[in-house]
C-alpha positions as a printed NumPy array, in Angstrom:
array([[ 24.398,  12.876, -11.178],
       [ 22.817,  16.099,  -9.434],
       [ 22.07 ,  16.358,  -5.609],
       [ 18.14 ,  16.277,  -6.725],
       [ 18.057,  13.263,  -8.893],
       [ 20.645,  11.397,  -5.827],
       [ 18.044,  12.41 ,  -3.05 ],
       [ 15.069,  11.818,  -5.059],
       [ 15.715,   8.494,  -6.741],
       [ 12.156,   6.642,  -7.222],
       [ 12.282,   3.414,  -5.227],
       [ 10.693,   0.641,  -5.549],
       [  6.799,  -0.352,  -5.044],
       [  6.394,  -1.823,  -2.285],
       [  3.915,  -5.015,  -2.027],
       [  2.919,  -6.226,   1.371],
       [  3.422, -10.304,   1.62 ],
       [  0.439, -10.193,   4.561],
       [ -2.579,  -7.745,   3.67 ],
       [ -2.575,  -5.662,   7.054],
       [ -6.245,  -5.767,   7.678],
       [ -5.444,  -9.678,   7.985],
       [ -2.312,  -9.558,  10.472],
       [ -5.084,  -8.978,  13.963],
       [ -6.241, -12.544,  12.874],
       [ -3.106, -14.233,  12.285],
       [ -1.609, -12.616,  15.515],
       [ -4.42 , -14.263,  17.761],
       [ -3.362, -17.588,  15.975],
       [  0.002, -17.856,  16.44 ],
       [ -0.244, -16.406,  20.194],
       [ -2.889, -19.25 ,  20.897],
       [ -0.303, -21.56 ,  19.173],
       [  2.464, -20.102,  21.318],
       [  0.139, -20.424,  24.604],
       [ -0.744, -23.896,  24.066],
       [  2.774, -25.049,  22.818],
       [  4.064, -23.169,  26.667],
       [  1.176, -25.187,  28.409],
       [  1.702, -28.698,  26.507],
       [  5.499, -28.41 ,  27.682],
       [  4.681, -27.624,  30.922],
       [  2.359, -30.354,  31.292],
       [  4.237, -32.851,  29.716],
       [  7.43 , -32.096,  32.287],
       [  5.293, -31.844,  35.318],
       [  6.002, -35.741,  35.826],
       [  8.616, -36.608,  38.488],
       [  8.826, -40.147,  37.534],
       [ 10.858, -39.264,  33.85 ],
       [ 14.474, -38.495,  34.332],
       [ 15.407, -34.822,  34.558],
       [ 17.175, -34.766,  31.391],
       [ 14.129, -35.675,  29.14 ],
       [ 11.545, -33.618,  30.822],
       [ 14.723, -30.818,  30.304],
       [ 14.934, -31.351,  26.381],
       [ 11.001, -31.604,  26.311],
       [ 10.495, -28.319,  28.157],
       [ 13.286, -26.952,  25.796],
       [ 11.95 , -27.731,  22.929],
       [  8.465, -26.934,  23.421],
       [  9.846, -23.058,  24.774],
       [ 11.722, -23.183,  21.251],
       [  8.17 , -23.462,  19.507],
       [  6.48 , -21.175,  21.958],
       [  9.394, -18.411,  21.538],
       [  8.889, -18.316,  17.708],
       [  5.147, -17.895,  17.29 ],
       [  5.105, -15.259,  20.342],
       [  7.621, -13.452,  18.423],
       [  5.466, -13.924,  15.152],
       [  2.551, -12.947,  17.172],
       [  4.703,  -9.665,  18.715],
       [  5.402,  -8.9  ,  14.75 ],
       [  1.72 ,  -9.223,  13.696],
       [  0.182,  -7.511,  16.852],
       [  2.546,  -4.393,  15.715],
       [  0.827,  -4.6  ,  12.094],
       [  4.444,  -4.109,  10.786],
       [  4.931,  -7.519,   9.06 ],
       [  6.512,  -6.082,   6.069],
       [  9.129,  -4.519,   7.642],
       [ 10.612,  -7.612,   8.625],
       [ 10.08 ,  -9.485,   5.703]])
């Protein structure tokens, strides 16, 4: 095989999974989902009167949620869905 034909293979098309004219909308989504998900946790563990350990796994789970769709939202704010994908 010569250096050319090595260098200059033809890849692949590539075919976006998310249009990128769509990705603004679906960022504001998921960060609203990710703001309400950090809000609904810290409401919900605001109550002294539950035992530390369940307001603890409440909290934690509801940051779990809120950590994926801000990173979804971080991914679709940057218009580069497709890379990750």
């Amino acid at each position: 095989m010569s250096y050319e034909r090595l260098i200059y293979r033809q890849l692949p098309e590539f075919s976006s999974v998310i249009k990128l004219e769509d990705q603004p909308k679906y960022a504001i989504a998921t960060l609203m989902i990710a703001f309400v998900s950090l809000i609904a946790g810290l409401a919900l563990t605001s109550n002294k009167k539950s035992s530390f350990v369940l307001r603890f796994v409440t909290f934690a789970a509801f940051s779990a949620i809120a950590s994926v769709f801000f990173g979804l939202g971080t991914v679709f704010l940057t218009d580069s869905f497709g890379v990750y994908v």
